[in-house]
C-alpha positions as CSV (number, residue, x, y, z in Angstrom):
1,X,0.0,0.0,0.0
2,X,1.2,3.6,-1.1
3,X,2.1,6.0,1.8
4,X,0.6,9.6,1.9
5,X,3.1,12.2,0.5
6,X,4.5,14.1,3.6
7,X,2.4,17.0,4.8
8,X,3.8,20.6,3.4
9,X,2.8,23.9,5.1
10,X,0.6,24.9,1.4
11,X,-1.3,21.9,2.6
12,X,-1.6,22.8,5.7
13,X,-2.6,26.2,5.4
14,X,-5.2,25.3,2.4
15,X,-7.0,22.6,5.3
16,X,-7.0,25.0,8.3
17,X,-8.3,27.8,5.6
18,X,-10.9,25.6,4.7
19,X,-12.7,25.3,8.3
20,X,-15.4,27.2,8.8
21,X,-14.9,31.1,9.6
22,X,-11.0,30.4,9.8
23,X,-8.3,33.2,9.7
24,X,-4.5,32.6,9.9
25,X,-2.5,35.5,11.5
26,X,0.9,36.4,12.8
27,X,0.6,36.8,16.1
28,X,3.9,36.2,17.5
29,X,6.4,36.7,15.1
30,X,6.6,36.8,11.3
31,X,7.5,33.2,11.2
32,X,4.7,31.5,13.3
33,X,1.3,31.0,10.9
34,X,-1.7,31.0,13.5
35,X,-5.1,29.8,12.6
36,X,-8.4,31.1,14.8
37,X,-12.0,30.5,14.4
38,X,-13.6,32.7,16.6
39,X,-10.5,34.2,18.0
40,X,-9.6,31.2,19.5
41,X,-6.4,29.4,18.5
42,X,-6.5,25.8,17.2
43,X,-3.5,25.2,14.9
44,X,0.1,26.7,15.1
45,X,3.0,26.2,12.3
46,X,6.4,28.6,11.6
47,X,6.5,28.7,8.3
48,X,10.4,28.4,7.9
49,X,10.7,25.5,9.3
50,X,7.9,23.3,8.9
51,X,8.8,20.3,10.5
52,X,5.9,20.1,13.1
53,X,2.8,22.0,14.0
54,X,0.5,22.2,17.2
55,X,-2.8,21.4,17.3
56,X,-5.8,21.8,20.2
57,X,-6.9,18.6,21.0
58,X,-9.9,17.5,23.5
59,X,-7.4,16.5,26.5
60,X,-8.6,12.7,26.7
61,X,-7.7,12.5,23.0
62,X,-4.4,14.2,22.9
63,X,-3.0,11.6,25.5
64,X,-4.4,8.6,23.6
65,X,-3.0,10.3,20.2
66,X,0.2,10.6,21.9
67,X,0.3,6.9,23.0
68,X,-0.3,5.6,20.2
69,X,1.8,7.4,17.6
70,X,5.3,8.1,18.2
71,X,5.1,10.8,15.7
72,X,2.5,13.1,17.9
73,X,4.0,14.4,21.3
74,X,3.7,17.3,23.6
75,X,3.9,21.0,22.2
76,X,7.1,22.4,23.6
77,X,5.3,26.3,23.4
78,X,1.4,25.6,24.0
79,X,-0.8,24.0,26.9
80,X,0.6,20.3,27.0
81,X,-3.2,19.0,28.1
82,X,-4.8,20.8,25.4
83,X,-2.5,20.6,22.5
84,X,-0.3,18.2,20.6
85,X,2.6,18.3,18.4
86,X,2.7,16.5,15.2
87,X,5.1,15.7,12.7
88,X,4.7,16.7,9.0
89,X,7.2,14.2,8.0
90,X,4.7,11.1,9.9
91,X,3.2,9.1,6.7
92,X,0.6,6.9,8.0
93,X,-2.7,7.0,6.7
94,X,-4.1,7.2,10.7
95,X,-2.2,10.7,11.3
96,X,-4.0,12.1,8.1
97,X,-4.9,15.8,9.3
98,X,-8.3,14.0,9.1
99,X,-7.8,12.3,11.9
100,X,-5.3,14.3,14.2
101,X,-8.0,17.5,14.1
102,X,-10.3,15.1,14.7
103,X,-14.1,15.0,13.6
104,X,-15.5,16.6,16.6
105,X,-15.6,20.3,17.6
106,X,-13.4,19.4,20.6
107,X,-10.9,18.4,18.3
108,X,-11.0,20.7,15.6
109,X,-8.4,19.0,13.0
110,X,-10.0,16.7,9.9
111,X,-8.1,15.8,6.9
Protein backbone atom coordinates (compact mmCIF):
# COMPACT_ATOMS: atom_id res chain seq x y z
CA UNK A 1 0.00 0.00 0.00
CA UNK A 2 1.23 3.62 -1.05
CA UNK A 3 2.14 6.00 1.79
CA UNK A 4 0.64 9.63 1.90
CA UNK A 5 3.11 12.24 0.54
CA UNK A 6 4.48 14.12 3.63
CA UNK A 7 2.45 16.96 4.82
CA UNK A 8 3.83 20.64 3.42
CA UNK A 9 2.79 23.94 5.14
CA UNK A 10 0.59 24.89 1.43
CA UNK A 11 -1.27 21.86 2.62
CA UNK A 12 -1.63 22.81 5.67
CA UNK A 13 -2.61 26.18 5.39
CA UNK A 14 -5.19 25.27 2.40
CA UNK A 15 -6.96 22.56 5.28
CA UNK A 16 -7.03 25.01 8.30
CA UNK A 17 -8.30 27.85 5.61
CA UNK A 18 -10.92 25.62 4.67
CA UNK A 19 -12.69 25.35 8.28
CA UNK A 20 -15.42 27.25 8.78
CA UNK A 21 -14.93 31.15 9.60
CA UNK A 22 -11.01 30.44 9.81
CA UNK A 23 -8.31 33.21 9.68
CA UNK A 24 -4.50 32.65 9.93
CA UNK A 25 -2.50 35.55 11.54
CA UNK A 26 0.95 36.37 12.82
CA UNK A 27 0.63 36.82 16.15
CA UNK A 28 3.87 36.16 17.46
CA UNK A 29 6.38 36.68 15.13
CA UNK A 30 6.61 36.80 11.29
CA UNK A 31 7.46 33.19 11.25
CA UNK A 32 4.73 31.52 13.32
CA UNK A 33 1.35 31.04 10.92
CA UNK A 34 -1.71 30.96 13.53
CA UNK A 35 -5.10 29.84 12.55
CA UNK A 36 -8.37 31.08 14.79
CA UNK A 37 -11.99 30.49 14.39
CA UNK A 38 -13.55 32.69 16.61
CA UNK A 39 -10.49 34.19 18.04
CA UNK A 40 -9.61 31.18 19.55
CA UNK A 41 -6.45 29.39 18.48
CA UNK A 42 -6.50 25.78 17.19
CA UNK A 43 -3.49 25.24 14.88
CA UNK A 44 0.13 26.69 15.09
CA UNK A 45 3.02 26.16 12.31
CA UNK A 46 6.36 28.64 11.60
CA UNK A 47 6.46 28.67 8.29
CA UNK A 48 10.43 28.38 7.93
CA UNK A 49 10.69 25.55 9.25
CA UNK A 50 7.95 23.33 8.93
CA UNK A 51 8.79 20.30 10.48
CA UNK A 52 5.85 20.08 13.07
CA UNK A 53 2.82 21.99 14.01
CA UNK A 54 0.51 22.21 17.23
CA UNK A 55 -2.76 21.36 17.27
CA UNK A 56 -5.78 21.83 20.22
CA UNK A 57 -6.94 18.64 21.01
CA UNK A 58 -9.85 17.45 23.51
CA UNK A 59 -7.35 16.48 26.55
CA UNK A 60 -8.56 12.75 26.70
CA UNK A 61 -7.72 12.55 22.97
CA UNK A 62 -4.40 14.19 22.88
CA UNK A 63 -2.98 11.58 25.46
CA UNK A 64 -4.44 8.62 23.56
CA UNK A 65 -3.00 10.29 20.23
CA UNK A 66 0.24 10.61 21.94
CA UNK A 67 0.28 6.86 22.98
CA UNK A 68 -0.29 5.62 20.22
CA UNK A 69 1.78 7.42 17.63
CA UNK A 70 5.30 8.14 18.23
CA UNK A 71 5.07 10.81 15.68
CA UNK A 72 2.50 13.07 17.93
CA UNK A 73 4.04 14.40 21.34
CA UNK A 74 3.66 17.34 23.59
CA UNK A 75 3.89 20.96 22.16
CA UNK A 76 7.10 22.43 23.58
CA UNK A 77 5.31 26.33 23.41
CA UNK A 78 1.38 25.59 24.03
CA UNK A 79 -0.84 23.98 26.86
CA UNK A 80 0.56 20.31 27.04
CA UNK A 81 -3.22 18.97 28.14
CA UNK A 82 -4.80 20.79 25.36
CA UNK A 83 -2.48 20.56 22.53
CA UNK A 84 -0.33 18.22 20.55
CA UNK A 85 2.59 18.26 18.41
CA UNK A 86 2.68 16.54 15.19
CA UNK A 87 5.09 15.72 12.70
CA UNK A 88 4.75 16.70 8.96
CA UNK A 89 7.15 14.18 8.02
CA UNK A 90 4.69 11.07 9.87
CA UNK A 91 3.17 9.08 6.68
CA UNK A 92 0.56 6.95 8.04
CA UNK A 93 -2.71 7.01 6.68
CA UNK A 94 -4.11 7.18 10.71
CA UNK A 95 -2.23 10.73 11.35
CA UNK A 96 -3.95 12.07 8.06
CA UNK A 97 -4.95 15.82 9.33
CA UNK A 98 -8.30 13.99 9.12
CA UNK A 99 -7.84 12.28 11.93
CA UNK A 100 -5.25 14.31 14.21
CA UNK A 101 -8.04 17.50 14.12
CA UNK A 102 -10.27 15.12 14.72
CA UNK A 103 -14.10 14.96 13.63
CA UNK A 104 -15.53 16.56 16.63
CA UNK A 105 -15.62 20.26 17.56
CA UNK A 106 -13.43 19.37 20.60
CA UNK A 107 -10.89 18.39 18.34
CA UNK A 108 -10.96 20.75 15.65
CA UNK A 109 -8.45 19.04 13.05
CA UNK A 110 -9.95 16.72 9.93
CA UNK A 111 -8.07 15.79 6.94
Amino acid sequence: MLKPPKMDICSFRDYCLSLPLAEETLPFDENTLVFKIGGKIFAAAEIGDFRHFAVKCDPDEAILLRDRFPEIRPPKYFNKRHWNAIGTSCRSRAISPKRCFGSKSKSLFVW
